[in-house]
C-alpha positions in Angstrom: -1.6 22.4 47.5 -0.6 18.8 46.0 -3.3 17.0 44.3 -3.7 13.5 45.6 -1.7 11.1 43.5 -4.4 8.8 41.4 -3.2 5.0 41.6 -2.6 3.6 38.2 -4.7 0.4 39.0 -5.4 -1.1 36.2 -6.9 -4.3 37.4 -9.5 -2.6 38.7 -10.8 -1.8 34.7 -10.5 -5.1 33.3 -14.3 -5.9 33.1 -14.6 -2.6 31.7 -11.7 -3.2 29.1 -13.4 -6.6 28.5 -16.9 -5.7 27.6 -16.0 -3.0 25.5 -13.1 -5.0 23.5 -15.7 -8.0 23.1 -18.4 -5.1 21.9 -15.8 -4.0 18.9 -14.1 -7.2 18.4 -17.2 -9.5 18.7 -15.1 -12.5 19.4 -14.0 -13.7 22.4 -10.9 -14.3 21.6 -10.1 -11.3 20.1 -11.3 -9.2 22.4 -9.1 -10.9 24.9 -6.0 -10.1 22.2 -6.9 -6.5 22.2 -7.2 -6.2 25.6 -3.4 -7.6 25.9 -2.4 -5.0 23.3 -4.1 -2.0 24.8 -2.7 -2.9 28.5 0.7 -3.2 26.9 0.4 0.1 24.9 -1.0 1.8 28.3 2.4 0.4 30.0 4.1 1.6 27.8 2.5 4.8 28.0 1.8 5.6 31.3 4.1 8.6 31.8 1.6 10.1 29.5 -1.8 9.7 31.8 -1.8 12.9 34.0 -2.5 12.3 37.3 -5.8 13.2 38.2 -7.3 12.0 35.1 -9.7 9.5 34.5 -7.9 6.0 34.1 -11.1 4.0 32.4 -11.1 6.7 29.7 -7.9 6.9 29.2 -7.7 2.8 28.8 -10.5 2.6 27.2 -9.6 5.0 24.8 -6.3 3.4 24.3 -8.0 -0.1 23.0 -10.2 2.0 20.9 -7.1 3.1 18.8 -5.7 -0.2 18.9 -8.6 -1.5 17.7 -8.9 0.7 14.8 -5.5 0.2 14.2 -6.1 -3.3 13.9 -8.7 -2.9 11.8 -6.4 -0.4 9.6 -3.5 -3.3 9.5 -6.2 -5.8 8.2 -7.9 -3.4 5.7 -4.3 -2.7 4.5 -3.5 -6.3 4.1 -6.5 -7.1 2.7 -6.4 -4.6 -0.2 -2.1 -5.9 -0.5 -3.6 -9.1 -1.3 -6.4 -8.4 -3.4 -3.9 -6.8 -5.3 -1.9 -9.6 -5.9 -4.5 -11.8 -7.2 -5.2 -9.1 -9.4 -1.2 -9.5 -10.7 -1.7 -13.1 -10.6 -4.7 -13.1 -13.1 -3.0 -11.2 -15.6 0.0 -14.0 -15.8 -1.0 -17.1 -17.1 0.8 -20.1 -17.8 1.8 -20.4 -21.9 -0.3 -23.4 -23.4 1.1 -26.5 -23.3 2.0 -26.6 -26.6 4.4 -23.3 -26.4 6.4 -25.3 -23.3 6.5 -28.7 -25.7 7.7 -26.4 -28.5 10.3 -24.4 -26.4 11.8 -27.7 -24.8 11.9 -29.2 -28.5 14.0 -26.1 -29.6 16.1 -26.6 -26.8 17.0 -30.0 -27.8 17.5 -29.3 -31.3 20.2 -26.8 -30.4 21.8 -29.2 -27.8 22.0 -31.7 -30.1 24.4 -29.7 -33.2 27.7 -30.7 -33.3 29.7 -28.5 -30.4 31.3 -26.4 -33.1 27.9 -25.3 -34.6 26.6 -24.9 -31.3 29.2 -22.3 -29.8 29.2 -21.0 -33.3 25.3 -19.9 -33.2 25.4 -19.1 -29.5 28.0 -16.4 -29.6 26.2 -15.0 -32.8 22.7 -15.2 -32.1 22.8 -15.4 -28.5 25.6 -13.1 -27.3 25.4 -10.8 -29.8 29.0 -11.4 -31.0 29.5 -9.7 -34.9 30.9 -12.9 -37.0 34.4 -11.4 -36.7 34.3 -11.8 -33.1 32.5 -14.6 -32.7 35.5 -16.0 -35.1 38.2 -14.5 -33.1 36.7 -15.8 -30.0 36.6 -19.4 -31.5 39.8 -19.3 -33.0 38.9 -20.0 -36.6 38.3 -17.9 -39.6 35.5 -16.3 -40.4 34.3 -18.4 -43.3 34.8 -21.6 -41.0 32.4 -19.5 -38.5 30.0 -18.6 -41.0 30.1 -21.9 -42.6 29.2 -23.7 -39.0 26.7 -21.1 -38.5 25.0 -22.1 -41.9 25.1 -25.7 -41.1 23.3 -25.2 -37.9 20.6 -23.1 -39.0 19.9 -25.5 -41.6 19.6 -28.3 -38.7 17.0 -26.0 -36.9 15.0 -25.5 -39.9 14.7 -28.8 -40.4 13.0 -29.8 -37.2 10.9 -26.4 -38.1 9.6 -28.2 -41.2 8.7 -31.2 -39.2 6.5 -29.2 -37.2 2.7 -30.4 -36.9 0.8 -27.6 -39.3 -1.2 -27.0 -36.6 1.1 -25.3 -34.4 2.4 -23.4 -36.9 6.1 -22.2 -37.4 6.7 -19.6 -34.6 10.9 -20.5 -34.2 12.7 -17.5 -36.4 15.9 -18.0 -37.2 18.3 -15.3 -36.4 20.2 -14.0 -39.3 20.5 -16.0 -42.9 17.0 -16.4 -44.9 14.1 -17.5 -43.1 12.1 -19.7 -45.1 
């Protein structure tokens, strides 16, 4: 004995699918999304209904889950974000002073002769021992040391003609810091 074959006819639960999506979603609009998303899933799904069954359940309960996998999504985004903003309170911008300072620093060493410059960047910016640093430069290593000198003394001039009231934060690498 064959049981009769139930038509999958969806259109038929529409109103159903409606009222109940506008009852979780309450939004039209919304609730017209869902009910898109659940007749999609149940498409895609509908070697799983067993004939026989009850169709309305079955969609119904198929835009239940979507809902509350919607509702999931947001929750999850929601907490993504808050997080974020959390991140983004604990960076804040260095005063306005720091950036003047820093861009003032930056000039300073643009403006040393080029052989001072290379000869403080390979030292106190690469890391380079004085030996290397000399060998890269092809000089010798009291003509390195020498431009080295010179260009810290540059830089700790404009430190000395810093407004007291910033105070001296820029640290010389290497030589005395006075």
């Amino acid at each position: 004995m064959t049981r009769p074959k139930t038509r999958f006819d969806v259109i038929s639960q529409l109103g159903s699918m409606r009222r109940y999506a506008r009852s979780l979603a309450r939004d039209a609009g919304d609730a017209e999304d869902l009910v898109h998303d659940a007749l999609v899933r149940a498409y895609e799904r509908r070697a799983s209904f067993r004939p026989g069954g009850n169709l309305r359940a079955w969609l119904l309960s198929i835009l239940h889950n979507t809902f509350v996998d919607r509702a999931r999504a947001r929750w999850s985004e929601a907490a993504r974000i808050k997080a974020a903003e959390q991140l983004a309170r604990t960076h804040a911008d260095p005063p306005q002073e720091h950036v003047v300072r820093l861009s003032q620093v930056r000039q300073a060493f643009f403006e040393l002769p080029e052989d001072q410059r290379a000869a403080l960047h390979l030292v106190a910016i690469e890391g380079l021992s004085y030996q290397k640093a000399a060998d890269a430069l092809g000089v010798p290593l009291g003509t390195l040391m020498s431009r080295i000198g010179r260009a810290r003394a540059s830089l700790r001039e404009m430190e000395a003609d810093q407004p007291p009231e910033l105070g001296s934060h820029l640290r010389i690498i290497g030589g005395r810091h006075e």
